[in-house]
Residue frames as qw, qx, qy, qz and C-alpha x, y, z in Angstrom:
[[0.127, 0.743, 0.223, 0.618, 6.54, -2.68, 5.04],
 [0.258, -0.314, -0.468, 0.785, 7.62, 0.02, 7.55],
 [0.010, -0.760, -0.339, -0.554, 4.62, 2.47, 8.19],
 [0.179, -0.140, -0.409, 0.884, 5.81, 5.84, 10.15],
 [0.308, -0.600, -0.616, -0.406, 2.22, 6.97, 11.17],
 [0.066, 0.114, -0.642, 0.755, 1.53, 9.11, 14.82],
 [0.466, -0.197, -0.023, -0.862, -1.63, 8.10, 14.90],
 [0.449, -0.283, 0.797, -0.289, -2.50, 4.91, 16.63],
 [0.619, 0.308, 0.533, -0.488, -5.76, 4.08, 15.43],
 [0.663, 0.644, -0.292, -0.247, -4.82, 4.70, 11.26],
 [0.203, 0.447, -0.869, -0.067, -1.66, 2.25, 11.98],
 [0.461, -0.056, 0.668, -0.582, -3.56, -0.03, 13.99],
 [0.717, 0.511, 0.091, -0.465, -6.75, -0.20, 11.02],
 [0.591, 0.615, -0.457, -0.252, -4.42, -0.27, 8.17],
 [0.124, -0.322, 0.938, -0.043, -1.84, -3.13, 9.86],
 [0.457, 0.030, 0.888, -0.035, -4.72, -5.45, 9.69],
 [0.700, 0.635, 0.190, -0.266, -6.55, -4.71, 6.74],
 [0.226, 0.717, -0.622, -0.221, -2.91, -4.81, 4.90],
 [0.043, -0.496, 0.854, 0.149, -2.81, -8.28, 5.93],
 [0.785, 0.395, 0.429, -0.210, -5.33, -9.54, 4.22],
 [0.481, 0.804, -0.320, -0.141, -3.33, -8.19, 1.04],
 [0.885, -0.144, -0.187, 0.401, 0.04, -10.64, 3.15],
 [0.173, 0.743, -0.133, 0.632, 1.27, -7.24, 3.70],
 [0.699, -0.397, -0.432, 0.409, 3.25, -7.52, 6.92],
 [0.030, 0.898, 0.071, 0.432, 3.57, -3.92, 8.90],
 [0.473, -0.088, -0.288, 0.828, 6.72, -2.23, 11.25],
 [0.074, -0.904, -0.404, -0.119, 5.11, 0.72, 12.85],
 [0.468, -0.005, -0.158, 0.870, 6.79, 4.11, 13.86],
 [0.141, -0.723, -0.539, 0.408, 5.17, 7.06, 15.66],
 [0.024, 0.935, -0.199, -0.292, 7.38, 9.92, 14.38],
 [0.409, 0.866, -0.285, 0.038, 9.88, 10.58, 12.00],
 [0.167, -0.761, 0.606, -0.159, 12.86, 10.16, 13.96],
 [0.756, -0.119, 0.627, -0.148, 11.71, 6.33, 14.71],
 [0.906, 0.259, 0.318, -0.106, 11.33, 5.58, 11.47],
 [0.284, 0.892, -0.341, -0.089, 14.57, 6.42, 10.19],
 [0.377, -0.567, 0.719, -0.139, 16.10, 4.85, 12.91],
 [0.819, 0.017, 0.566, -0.091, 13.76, 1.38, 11.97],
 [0.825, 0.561, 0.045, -0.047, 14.32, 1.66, 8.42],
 [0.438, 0.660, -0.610, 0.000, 18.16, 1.70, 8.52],
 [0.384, -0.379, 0.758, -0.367, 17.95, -0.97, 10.66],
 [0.709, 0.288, 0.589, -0.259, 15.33, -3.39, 9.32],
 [0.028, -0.215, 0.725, 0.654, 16.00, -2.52, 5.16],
 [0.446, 0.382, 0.565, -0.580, 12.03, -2.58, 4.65],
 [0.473, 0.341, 0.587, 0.562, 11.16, -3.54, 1.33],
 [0.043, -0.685, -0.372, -0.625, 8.63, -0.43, 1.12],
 [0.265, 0.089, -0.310, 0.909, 8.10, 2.63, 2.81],
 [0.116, -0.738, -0.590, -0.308, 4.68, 4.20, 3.89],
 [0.228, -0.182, -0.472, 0.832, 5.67, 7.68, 5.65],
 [0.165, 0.915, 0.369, -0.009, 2.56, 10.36, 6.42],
 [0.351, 0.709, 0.166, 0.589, 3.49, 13.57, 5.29],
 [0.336, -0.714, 0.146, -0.597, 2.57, 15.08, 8.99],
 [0.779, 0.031, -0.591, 0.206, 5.00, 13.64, 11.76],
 [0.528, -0.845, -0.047, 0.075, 5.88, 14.26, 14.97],
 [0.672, -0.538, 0.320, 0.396, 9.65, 15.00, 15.40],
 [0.067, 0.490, -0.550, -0.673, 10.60, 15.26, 11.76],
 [0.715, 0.404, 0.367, -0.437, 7.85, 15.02, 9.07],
 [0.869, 0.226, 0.439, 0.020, 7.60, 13.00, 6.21],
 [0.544, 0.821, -0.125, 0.118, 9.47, 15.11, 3.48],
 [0.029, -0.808, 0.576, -0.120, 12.63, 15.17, 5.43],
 [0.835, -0.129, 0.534, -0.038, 12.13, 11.30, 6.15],
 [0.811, 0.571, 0.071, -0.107, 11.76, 11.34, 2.81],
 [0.331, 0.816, -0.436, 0.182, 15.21, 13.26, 1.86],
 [0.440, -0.632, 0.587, -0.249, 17.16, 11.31, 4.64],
 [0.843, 0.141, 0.516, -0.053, 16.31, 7.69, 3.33],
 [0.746, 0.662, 0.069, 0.000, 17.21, 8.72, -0.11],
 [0.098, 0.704, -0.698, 0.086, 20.74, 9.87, 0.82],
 [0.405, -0.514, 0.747, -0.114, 21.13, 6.41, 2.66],
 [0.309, 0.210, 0.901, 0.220, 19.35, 3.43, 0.57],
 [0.225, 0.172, -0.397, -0.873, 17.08, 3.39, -2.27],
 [0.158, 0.408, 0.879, -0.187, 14.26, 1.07, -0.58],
 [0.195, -0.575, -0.464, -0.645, 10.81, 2.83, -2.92],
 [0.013, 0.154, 0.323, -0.934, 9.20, 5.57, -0.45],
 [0.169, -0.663, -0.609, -0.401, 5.35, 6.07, -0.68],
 [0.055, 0.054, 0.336, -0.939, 3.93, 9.46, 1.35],
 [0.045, -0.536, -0.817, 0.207, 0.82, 9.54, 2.66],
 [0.080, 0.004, -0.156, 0.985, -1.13, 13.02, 2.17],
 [0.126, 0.668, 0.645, -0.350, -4.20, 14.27, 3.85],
 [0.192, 0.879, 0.362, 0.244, -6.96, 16.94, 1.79],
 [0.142, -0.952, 0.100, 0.251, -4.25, 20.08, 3.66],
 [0.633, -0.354, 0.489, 0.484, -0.75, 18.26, 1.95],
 [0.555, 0.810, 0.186, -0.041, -1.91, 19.05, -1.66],
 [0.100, 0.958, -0.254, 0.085, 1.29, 21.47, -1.98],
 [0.629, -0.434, 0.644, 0.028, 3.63, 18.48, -0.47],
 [0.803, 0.008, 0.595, 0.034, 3.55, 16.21, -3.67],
 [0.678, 0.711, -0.077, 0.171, 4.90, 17.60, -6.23],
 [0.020, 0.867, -0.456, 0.200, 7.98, 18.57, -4.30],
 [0.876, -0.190, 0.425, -0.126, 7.70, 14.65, -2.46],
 [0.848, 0.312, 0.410, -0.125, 8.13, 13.48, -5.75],
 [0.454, 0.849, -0.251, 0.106, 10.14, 15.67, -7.37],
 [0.254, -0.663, 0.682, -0.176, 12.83, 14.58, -4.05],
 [0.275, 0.320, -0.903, 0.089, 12.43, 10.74, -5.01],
 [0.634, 0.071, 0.382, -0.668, 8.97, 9.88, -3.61],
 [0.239, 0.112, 0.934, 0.239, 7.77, 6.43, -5.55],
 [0.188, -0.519, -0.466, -0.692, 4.55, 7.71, -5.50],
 [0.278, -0.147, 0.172, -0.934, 1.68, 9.75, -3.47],
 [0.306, -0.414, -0.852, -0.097, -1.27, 8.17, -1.35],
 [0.266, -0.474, -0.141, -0.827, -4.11, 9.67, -0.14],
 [0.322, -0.150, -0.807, 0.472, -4.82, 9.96, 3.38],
 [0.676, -0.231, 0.609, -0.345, -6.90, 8.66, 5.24],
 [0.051, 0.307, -0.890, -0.332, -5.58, 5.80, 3.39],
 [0.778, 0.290, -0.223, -0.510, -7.22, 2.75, 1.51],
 [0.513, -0.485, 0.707, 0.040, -5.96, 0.02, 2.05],
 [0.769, 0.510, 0.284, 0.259, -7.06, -1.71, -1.89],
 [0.189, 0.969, -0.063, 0.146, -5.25, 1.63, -2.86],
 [0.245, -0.838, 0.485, -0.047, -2.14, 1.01, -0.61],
 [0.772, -0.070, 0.597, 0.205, -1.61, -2.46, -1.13],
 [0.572, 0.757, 0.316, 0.011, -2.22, -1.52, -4.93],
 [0.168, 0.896, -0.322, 0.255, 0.75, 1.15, -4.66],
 [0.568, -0.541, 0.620, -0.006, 3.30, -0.67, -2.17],
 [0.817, 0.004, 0.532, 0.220, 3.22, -3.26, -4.50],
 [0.691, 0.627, 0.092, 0.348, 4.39, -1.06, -7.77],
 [0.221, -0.849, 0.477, 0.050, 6.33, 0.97, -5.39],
 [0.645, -0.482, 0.571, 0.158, 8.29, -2.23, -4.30],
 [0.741, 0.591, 0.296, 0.120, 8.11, -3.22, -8.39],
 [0.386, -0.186, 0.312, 0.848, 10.69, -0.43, -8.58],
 [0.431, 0.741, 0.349, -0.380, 7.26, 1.77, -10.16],
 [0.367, 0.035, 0.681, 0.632, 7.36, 1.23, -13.24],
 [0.260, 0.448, 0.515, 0.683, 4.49, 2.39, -14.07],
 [0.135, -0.966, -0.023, 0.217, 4.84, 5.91, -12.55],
 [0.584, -0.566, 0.121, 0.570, 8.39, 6.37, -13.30],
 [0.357, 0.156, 0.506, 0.769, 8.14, 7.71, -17.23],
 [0.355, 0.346, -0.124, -0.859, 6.77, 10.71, -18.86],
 [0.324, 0.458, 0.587, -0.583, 3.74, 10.64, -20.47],
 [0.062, 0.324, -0.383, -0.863, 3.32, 11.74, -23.98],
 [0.434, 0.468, 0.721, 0.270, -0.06, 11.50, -25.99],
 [0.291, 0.821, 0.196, 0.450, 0.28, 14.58, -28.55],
 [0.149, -0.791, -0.420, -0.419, 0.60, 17.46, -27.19],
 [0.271, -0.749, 0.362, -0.485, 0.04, 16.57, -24.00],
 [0.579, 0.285, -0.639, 0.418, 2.45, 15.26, -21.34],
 [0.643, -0.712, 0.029, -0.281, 2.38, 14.33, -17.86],
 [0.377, 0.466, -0.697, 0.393, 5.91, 13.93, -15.80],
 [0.822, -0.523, -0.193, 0.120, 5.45, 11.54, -12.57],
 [0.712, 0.236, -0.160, 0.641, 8.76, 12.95, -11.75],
 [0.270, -0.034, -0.282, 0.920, 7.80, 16.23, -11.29],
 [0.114, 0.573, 0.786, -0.205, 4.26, 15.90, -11.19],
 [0.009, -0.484, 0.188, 0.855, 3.97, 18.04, -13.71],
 [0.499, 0.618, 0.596, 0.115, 1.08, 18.45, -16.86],
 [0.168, -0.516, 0.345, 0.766, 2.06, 20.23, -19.94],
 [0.606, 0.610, 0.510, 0.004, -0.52, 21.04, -22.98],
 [0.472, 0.854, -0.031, 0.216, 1.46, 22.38, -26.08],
 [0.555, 0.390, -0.320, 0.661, 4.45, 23.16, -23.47],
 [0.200, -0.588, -0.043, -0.783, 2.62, 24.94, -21.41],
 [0.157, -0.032, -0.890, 0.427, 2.43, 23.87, -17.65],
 [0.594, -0.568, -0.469, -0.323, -1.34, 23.31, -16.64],
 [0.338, -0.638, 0.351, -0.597, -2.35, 24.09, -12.96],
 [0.106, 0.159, -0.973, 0.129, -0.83, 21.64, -10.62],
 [0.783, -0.377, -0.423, -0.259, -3.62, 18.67, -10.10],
 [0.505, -0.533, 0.562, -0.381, -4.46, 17.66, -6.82],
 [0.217, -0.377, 0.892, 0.119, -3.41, 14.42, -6.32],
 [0.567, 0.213, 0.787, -0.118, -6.47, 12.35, -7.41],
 [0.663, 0.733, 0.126, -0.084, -7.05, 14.05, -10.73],
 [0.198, 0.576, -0.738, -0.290, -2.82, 13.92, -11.81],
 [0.336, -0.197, 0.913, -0.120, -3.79, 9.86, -10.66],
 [0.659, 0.539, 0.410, -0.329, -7.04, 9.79, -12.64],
 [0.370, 0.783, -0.301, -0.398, -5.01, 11.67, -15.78],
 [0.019, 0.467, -0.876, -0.117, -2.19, 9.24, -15.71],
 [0.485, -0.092, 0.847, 0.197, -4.35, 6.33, -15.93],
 [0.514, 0.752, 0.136, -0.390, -6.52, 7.80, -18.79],
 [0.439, 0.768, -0.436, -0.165, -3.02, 8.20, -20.87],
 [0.309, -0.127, 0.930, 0.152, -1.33, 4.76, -20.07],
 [0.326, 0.177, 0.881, 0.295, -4.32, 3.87, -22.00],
 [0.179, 0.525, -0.010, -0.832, -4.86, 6.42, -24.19],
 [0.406, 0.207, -0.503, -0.734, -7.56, 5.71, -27.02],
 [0.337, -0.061, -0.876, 0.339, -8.55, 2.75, -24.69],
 [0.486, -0.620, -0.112, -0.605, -12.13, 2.90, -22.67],
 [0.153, 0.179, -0.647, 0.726, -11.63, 3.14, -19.11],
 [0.364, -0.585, -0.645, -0.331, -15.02, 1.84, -17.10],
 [0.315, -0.721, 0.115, -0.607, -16.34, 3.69, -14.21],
 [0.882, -0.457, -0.109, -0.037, -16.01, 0.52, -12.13],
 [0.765, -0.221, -0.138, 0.588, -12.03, 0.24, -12.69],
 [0.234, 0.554, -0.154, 0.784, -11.27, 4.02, -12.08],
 [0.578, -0.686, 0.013, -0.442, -13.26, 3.74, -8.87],
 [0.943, -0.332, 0.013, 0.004, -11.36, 0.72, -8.12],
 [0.863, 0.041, -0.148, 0.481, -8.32, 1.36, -8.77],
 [0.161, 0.493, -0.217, 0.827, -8.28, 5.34, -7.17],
 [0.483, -0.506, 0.076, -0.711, -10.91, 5.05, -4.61],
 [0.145, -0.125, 0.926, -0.326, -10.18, 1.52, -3.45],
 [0.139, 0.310, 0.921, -0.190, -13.32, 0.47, -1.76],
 [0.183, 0.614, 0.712, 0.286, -15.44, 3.08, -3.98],
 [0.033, -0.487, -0.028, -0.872, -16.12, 6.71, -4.53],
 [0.034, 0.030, 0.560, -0.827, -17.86, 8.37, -1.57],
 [0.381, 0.501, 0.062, -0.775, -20.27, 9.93, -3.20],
 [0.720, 0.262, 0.630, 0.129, -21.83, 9.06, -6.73],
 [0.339, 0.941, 0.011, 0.024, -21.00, 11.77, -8.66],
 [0.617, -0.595, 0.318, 0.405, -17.21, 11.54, -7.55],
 [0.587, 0.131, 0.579, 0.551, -15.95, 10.30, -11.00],
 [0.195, 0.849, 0.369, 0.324, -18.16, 13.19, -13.05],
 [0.043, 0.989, -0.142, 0.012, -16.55, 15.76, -10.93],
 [0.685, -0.339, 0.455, 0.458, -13.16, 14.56, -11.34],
 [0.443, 0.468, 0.620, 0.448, -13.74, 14.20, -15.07],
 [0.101, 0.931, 0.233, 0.264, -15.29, 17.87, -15.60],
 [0.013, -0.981, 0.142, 0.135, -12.52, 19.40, -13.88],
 [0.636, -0.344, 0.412, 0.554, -9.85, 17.54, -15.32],
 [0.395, 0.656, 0.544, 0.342, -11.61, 18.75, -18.80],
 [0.066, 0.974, 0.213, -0.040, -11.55, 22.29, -17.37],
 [0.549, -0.542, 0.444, 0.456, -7.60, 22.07, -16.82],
 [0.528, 0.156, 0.632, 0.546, -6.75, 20.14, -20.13],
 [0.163, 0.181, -0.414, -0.877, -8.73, 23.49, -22.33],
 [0.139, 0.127, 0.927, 0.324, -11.28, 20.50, -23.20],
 [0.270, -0.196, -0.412, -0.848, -14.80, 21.62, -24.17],
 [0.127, -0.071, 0.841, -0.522, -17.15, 20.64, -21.08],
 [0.802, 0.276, 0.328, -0.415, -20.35, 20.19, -23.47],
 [0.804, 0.549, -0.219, -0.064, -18.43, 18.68, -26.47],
 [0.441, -0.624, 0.607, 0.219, -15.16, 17.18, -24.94],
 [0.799, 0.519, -0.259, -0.159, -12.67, 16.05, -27.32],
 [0.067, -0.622, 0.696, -0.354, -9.91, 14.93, -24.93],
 [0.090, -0.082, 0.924, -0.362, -11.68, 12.99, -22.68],
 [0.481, 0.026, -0.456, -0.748, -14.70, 11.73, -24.07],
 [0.527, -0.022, 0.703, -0.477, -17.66, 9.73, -22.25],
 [0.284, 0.038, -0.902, -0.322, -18.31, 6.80, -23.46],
 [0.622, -0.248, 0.032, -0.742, -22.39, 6.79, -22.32],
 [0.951, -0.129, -0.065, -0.272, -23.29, 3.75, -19.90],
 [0.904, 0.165, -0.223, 0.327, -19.33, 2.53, -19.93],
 [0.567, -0.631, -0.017, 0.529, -16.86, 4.80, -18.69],
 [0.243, 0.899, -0.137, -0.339, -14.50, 7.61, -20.53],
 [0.786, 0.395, 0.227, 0.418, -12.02, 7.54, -23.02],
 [0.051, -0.809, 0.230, 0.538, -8.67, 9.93, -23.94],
 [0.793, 0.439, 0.289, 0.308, -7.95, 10.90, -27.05],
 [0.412, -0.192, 0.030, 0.890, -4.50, 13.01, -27.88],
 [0.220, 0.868, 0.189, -0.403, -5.55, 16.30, -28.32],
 [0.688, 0.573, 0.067, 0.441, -4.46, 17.55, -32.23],
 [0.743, -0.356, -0.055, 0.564, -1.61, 19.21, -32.50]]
């Protein structure tokens, strides 16, 4: 994996906690470097932040895609929000949240390098639709305000397994890595993905809690 990072300390962390995962790491300070390594080296996977020195991660982004079609993961911190739908929309594999995880990155690097399958299709349960493409939610037709990144990532795994309970343990584990922050994390996720989707927030019919287990989507009627 090539990770273009200008922080020392986050490449530094993540190189060895990646290689517990056998995840072997190429570093790059800035932008410019990692172009340079990645047309050199042919990295299976990409890891670029969003915020580079010399030329930041979206243009890494666009630059790589004109030359090879190695999968591309972007890193974005709590200010990039506004970066990933457009990331993605240019050919992004998929969107990681930074300060990174490293269950989480390994977790993604490895469906990136999969050729992400399961990010690369629409969505469809009734209704409503979610495009990894253009990170885009649509109830009835209707575009929904863009999610930040951890509630489109929560949504999308709700509908892969739509009618299907979802426990609290694997939604922690498989968005939060090593575990929500907080204990409430998942509840407010959940309540405002409910407030998006239309869903009643004392009677949800969307996204229904399964008491003691974890939640459940059902297609909204049509």
């Amino acid at each position: 994996m090539l990770l273009a990072e200008a922080d020392e300390r986050i490449r530094q962390g993540l190189t060895a906690q990646l290689a517990k995962y056998q995840v072997s790491v190429v570093h790059c300070p800035d932008g410019a470097v990692a172009l340079l390594e990645a047309g050199l080296r042919h990295p299976d996977v990409l890891l670029v932040s969003a915020e580079l020195p010399v030329l930041d991660g979206a243009t890494v982004l666009r630059l790589v895609r004109r030359r090879m079609s190695v999968p591309v993961v972007l890193g974005v911190g709590p200010d990039d929000a506004d970066q990933v739908g457009p990331a993605l929309a240019a050919g992004a594999s998929a969107c990681v949240a930074r300060p990174y995880r490293p269950r989480e990155v390994a977790q993604l690097l490895s469906l990136a390098d999969r050729g992400h399958r399961g990010w690369e299709q629409p969505l469809v349960c009734g209704p409503l639709t979610l495009d990894p493409s253009t990170y885009e939610v649509r109830m009835h037709g209707i575009p929904t305000a863009r999610l930040p990144l951890r509630e489109f990532q929560l949504l999308h795994l709700l509908m892969r397994h739509a009618e299907k309970v979802i426990t609290r343990d694997r939604i922690r584990s498989e968005l939060w890595g090593d575990g929500a922050r907080r204990s409430n994390t998942i509840t407010v996720h959940i309540r405002r993905l409910r407030e998006r989707l239309g869903d009643d927030p004392h009677h949800p019919e969307i996204i229904q809690t399964v008491r003691g287990v974890g939640y459940r989507l059902v297609p909204p009627q049509k």
